[in-house]
C-alpha positions, 0 to 999 in steps of 0.5 A, a space after each residue: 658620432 655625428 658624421 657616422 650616423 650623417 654618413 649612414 643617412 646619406 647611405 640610405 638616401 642613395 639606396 632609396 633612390 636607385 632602387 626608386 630609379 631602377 623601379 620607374 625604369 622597370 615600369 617606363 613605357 617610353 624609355 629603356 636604356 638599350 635599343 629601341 622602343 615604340 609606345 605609340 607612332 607620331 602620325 597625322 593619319 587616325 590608324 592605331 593598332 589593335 594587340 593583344 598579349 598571350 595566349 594562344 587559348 581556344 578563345 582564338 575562334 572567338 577574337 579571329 571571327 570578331 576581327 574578321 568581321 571588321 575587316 582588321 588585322 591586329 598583332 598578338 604577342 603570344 607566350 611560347 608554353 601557351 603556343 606549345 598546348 595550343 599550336 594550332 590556335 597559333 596556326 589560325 592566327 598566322 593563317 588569317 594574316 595577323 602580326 605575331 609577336 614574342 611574348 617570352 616563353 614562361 610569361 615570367 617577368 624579365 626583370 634580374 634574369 641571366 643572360 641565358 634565360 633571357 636568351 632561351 625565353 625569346 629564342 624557344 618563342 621565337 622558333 615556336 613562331 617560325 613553326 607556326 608559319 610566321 614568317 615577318 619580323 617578329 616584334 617583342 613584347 616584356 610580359 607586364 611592360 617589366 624589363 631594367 637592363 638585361 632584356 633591352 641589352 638584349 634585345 639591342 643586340 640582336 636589333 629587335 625592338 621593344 613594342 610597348 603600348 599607350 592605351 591599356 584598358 585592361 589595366 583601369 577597368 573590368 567593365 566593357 563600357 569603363 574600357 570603351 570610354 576610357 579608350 574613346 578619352 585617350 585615343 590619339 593617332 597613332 596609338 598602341 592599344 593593349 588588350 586581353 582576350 584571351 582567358 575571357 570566360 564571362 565576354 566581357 573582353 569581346 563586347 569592349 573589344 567590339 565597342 572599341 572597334 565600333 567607336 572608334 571607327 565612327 571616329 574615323 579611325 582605321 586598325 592596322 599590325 604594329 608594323 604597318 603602323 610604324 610605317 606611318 610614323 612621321 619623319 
């Protein structure tokens, strides 16, 4: 009886701790077990990169004309159901020569999905992406940072890196002035700075989104794609 109920504790033990490991690796933001991943770019030169994930929305007008206004080109992991109600948005986005990326298709978490569906998600996006004219290597993205073997297996075989980031704002903070401190605290060069604009109804998001820009250009910071920053990355 002694050994039986030894047995089971230690059963129960072992469950408890893959179900731990298998939730720390869903949420990792510098690890996945296939392919590639970058949080952040290990550089000397103060450059991060500005992303924002979803959308397109009709705030496109709104974060394309902030953007402008600094001269920054950034990089938006769009979702292919948004794109799809809101083509044109995406249009003005490739047109004004932003980095697209993949977002997935439904936003759903890609986490115990088959094959197929991951397959269907990243491909539907990806040819919404061509069609909107984008013609760069188009970068993914897991909608909330979610994935455990699938996606990245995935991913790993159709060589496509996963872009994660290292600074979230949005995560900590619903005031523009928390946002900016909080970014001004964990800057670093070579981040990947994670933001959400676009279901923005109350500008909240565009004045941290401005402040972030102006501090940290007085810091000497510049802004550039994913892309141009990896290029950056120290050898």
């Amino acid at each position: 009886m002694k050994k039986k109920i030894l047995f089971i504790l230690a059963v129960i033990l072992i469950i408890f701790f893959l179900l731990f490991g298998a939730f720390k690796l869903m949420n990792a933001r510098t690890f996945q077990l296939f392919g590639g991943l970058t949080h952040k770019v290990e550089t000397d030169q103060k450059v991060v990169a500005l992303t924002f994930d979803d959308g397109p929305t009709k705030n496109v007008d709104d974060i394309i004309a902030l953007l402008k206004k600094y001269e920054i080109k950034a990089t938006f992991f769009l979702v292919g159901n948004e794109m799809e109600e809101n083509p044109e948005e995406a249009k003005k986005l490739v047109e004004e020569g932003h980095q697209i990326g993949n977002h997935t298709y439904s936003h759903h978490r890609m986490i115990l999905k088959s094959p197929s569906f991951i397959k269907e998600e990243i491909e539907k996006t990806d040819d919404l992406i061509r069609k909107a004219g984008y013609t760069g290597d188009i970068d993914f993205r897991p909608p909330n940072g979610k994935k455990i073997v699938g996606l990245p297996y995935y991913l790993s075989k159709h060589d496509r890196e996963t872009i994660m980031w290292n600074i979230e704002p949005d995560t900590f903070y619903t005031d523009a002035a928390d946002k900016i401190e909080y970014v001004n605290d964990n800057v670093t060069p070579g981040s990947i700075i994670l933001m959400h604009a676009m279901y923005d109804k109350t500008g909240e998001e565009l004045k941290a989104l401005e402040g972030v820009i102006q501090s940290l250009s007085k810091q000497g910071y510049s802004f550039v794609t994913v892309n141009e920053l990896q290029e950056l990355e120290d050898k």
